[in-house]
Backbone as CSV, one residue per row, in Angstrom:
resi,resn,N_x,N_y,N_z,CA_x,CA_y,CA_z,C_x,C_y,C_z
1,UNK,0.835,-1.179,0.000,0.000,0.000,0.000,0.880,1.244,0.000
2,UNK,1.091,1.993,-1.059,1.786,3.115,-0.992,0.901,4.348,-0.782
3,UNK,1.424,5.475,0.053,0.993,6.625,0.425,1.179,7.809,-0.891
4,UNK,0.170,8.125,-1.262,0.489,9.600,-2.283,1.335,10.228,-1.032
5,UNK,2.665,10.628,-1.912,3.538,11.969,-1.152,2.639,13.257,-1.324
6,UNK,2.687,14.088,-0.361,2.026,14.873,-0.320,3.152,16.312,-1.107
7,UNK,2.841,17.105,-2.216,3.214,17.559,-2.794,3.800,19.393,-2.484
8,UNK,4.966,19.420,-2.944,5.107,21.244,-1.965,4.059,22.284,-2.725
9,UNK,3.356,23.018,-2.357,2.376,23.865,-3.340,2.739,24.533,-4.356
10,UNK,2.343,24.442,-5.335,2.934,25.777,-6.471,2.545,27.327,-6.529
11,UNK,3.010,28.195,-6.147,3.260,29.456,-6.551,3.542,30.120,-7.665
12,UNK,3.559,31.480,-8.169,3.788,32.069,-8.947,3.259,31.394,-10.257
13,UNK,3.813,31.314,-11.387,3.447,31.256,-12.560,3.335,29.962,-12.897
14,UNK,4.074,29.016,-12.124,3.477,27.174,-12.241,1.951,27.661,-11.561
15,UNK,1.624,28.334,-10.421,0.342,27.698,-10.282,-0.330,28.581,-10.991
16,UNK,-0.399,29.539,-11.753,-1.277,30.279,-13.013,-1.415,29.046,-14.343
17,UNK,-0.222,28.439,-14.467,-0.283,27.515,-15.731,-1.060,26.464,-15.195
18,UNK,-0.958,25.482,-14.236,-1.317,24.737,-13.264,-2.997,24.871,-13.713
19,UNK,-3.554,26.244,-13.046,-5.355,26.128,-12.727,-5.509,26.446,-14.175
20,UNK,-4.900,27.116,-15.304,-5.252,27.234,-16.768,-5.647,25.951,-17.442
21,UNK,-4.643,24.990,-17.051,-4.957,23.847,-17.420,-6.103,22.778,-16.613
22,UNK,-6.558,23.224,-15.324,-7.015,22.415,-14.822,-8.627,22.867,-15.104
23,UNK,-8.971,24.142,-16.195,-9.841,24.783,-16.083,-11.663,23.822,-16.035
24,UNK,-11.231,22.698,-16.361,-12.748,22.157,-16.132,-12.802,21.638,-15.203
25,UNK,-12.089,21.923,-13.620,-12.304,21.142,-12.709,-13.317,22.378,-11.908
26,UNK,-13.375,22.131,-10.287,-14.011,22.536,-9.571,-13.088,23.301,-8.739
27,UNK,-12.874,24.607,-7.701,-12.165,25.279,-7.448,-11.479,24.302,-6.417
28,UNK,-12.452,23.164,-5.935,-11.881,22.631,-4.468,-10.993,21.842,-4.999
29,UNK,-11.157,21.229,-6.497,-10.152,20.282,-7.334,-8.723,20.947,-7.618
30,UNK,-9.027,22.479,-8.454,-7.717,22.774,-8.473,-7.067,23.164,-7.448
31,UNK,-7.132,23.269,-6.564,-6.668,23.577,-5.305,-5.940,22.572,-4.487
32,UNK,-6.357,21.468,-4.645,-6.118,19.815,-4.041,-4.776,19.491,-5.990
33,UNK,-5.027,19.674,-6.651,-4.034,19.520,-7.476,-3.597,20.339,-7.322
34,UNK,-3.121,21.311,-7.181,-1.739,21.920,-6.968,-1.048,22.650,-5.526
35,UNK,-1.607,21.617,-5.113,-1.158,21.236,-3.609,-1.194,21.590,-2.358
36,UNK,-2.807,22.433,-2.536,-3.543,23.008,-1.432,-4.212,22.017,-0.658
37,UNK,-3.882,21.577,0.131,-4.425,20.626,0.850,-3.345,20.196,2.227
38,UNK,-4.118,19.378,3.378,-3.430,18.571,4.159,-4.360,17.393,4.531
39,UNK,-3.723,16.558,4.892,-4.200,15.782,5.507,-3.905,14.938,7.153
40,UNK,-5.285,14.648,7.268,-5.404,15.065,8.959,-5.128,13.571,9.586
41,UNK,-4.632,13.240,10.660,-4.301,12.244,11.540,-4.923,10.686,10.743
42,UNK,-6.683,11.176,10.780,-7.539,10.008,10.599,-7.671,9.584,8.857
43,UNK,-6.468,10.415,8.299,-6.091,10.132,6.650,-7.315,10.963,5.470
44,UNK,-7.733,12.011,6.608,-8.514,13.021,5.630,-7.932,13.984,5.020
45,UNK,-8.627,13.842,3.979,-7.803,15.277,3.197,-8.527,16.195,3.136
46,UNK,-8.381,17.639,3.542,-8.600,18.768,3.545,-8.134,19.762,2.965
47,UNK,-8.775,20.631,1.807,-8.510,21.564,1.211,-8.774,22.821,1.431
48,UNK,-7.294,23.633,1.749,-6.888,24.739,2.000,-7.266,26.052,0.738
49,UNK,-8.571,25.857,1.041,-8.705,27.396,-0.480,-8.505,28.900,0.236
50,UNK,-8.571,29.087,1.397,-7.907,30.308,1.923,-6.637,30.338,1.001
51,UNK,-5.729,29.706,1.560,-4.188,29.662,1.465,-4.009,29.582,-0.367
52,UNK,-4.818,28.849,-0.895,-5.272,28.702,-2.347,-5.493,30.086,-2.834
53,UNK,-5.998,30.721,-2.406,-6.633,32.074,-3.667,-5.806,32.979,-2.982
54,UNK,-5.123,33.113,-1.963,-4.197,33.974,-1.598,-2.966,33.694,-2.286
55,UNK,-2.431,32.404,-2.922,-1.312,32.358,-3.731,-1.959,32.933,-5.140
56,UNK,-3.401,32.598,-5.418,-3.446,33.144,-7.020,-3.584,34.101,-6.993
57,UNK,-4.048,35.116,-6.288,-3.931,36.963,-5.723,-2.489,37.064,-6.082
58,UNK,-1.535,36.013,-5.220,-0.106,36.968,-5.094,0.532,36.605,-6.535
59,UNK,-0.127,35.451,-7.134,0.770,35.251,-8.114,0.371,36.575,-9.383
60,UNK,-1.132,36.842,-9.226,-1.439,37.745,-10.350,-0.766,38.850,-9.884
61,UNK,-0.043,38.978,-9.093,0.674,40.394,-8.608,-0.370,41.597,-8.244
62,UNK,-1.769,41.297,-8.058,-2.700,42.026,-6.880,-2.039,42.633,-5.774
63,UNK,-2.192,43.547,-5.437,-1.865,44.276,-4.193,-2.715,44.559,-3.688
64,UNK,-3.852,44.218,-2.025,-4.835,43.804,-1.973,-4.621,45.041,-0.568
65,UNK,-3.511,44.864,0.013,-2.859,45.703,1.339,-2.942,47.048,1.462
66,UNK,-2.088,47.297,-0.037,-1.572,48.934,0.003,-0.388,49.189,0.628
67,UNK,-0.292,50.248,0.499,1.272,50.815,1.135,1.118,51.346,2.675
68,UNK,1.693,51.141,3.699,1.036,51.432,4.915,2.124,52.719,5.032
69,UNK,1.925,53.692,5.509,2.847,55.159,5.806,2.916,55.620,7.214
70,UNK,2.587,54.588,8.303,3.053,54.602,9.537,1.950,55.448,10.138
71,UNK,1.468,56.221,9.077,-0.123,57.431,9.888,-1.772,57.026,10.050
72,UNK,-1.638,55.591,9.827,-2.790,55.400,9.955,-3.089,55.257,11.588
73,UNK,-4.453,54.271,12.014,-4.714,53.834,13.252,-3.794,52.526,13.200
74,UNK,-4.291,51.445,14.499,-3.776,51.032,15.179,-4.135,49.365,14.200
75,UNK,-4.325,48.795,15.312,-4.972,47.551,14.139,-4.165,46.181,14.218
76,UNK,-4.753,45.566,13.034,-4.194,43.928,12.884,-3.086,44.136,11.862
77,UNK,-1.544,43.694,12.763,-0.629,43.929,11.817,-0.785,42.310,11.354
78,UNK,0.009,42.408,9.428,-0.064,41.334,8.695,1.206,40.214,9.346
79,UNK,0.925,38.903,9.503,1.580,38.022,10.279,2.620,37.551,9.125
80,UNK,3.184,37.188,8.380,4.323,36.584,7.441,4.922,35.648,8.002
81,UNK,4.471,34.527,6.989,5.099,33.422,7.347,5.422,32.609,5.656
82,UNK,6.638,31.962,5.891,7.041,31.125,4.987,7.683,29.796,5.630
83,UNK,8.151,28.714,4.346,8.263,27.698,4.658,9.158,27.109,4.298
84,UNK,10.309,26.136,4.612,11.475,25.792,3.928,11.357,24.948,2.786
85,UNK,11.588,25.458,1.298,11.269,24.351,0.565,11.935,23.256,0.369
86,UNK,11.540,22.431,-0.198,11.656,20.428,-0.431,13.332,20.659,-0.655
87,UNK,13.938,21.715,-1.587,15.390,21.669,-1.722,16.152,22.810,-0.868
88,UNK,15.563,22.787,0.352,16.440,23.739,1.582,16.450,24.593,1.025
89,UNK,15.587,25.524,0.397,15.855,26.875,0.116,14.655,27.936,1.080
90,UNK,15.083,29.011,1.256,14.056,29.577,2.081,13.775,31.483,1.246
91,UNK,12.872,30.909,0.808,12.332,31.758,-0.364,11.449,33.029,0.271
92,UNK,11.789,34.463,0.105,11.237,35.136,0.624,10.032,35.397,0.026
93,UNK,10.109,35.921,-1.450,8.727,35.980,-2.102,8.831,37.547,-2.843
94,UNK,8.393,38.001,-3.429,8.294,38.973,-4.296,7.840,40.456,-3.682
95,UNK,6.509,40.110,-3.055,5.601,41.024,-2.432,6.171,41.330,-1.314
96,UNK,6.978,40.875,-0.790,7.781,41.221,0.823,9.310,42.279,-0.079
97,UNK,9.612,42.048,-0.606,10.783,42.636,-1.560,10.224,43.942,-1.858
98,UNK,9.300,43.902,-2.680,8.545,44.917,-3.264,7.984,46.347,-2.303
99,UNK,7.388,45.548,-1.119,6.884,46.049,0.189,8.022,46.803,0.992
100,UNK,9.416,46.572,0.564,10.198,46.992,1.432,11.193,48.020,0.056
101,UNK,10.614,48.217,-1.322,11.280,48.444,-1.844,12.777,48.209,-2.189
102,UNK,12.891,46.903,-2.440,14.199,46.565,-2.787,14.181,46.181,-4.581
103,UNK,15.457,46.739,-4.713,15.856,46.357,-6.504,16.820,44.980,-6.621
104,UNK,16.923,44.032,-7.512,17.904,43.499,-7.732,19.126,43.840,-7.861
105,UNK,20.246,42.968,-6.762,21.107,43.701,-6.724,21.282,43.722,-4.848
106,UNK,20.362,44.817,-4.575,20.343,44.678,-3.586,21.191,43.797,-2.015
107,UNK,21.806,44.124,-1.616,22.785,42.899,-0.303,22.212,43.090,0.789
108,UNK,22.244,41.476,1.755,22.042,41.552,2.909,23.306,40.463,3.604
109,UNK,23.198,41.232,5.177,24.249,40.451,5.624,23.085,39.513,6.700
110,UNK,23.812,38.501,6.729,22.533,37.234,7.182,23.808,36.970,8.696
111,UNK,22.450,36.719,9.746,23.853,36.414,11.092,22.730,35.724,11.688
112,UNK,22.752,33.918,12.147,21.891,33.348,12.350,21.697,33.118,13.773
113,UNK,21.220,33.051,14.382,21.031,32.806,16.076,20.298,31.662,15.888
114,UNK,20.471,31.372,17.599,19.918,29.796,18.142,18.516,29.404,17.118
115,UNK,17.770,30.355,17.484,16.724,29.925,16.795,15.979,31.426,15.789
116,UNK,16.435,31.601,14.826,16.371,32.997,14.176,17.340,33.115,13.097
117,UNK,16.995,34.408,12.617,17.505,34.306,11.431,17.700,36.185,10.868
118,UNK,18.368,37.005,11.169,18.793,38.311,10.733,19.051,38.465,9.446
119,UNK,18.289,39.429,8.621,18.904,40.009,7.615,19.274,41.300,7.900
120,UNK,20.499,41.653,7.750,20.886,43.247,7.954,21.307,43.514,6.360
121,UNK,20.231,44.689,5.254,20.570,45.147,4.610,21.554,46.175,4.478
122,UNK,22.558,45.471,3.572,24.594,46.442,3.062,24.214,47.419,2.618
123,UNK,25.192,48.706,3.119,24.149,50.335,2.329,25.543,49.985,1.437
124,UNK,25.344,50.518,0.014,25.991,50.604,-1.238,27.344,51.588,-0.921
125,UNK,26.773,52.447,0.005,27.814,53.516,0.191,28.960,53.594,1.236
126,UNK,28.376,52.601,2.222,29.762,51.951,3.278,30.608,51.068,2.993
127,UNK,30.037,50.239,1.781,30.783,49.200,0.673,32.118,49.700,0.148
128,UNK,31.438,51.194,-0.725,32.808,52.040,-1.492,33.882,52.458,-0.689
129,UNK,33.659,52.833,0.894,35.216,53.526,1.504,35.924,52.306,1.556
């Protein structure tokens, strides 16, 4: 009896090609194919369409947030979370880049603690002395 491996989700432009092609299914289908889903203790599978239409938002490059300018009220700050992918890479994402205005190119100096992880962005201009 072999177990379906449970698959890492697709993002960005695999999962735009992904639901293009899956277009005669049902939203809960494409979602469970391209790897919105978990499954629970008692071997149920459950499909994650929150987490689902929030990757096809980010992949269409929607900006749903806005730019926050520190003058508003008080409120629910946005929580960010990511996940280590299948080949140890730890992928920040586009919209967090964008959000912080960074260009390619761009340096950070990375200094890891017990349990954590620092990015200190290199200014271009302490580089040159």
């Amino acid at each position: 009896m072999s177990k379906k491996k449970k698959m890492e989700p697709l993002v960005g432009e695999d999962l735009l090609k992904k639901v293009k092609e899956l277009e005669h299914l049902s939203k809960e289908e494409k979602a469970r194919e391209c790897g919105y889903y978990t499954v629970t203790k008692n071997g149920v599978e459950r499909v994650n369409m929150m987490k689902f239409l929030n990757a096809l938002i980010d992949a269409e490059g929607i900006e749903l947030d806005g730019k926050q300018n520190g003058q508003g009220r008080g409120g629910r700050s946005a929580s960010y979370r990511i996940s280590v992918q299948s080949n140890g890479n730890l992928l920040i994402g586009a919209a967090y880049t964008k959000q912080m205005d960074l260009e390619p190119g761009d340096e950070f100096e990375i200094s890891l603690g017990r349990k954590h992880i620092h990015l200190r962005q290199v200014d271009k201009e302490s580089e040159v002395s």
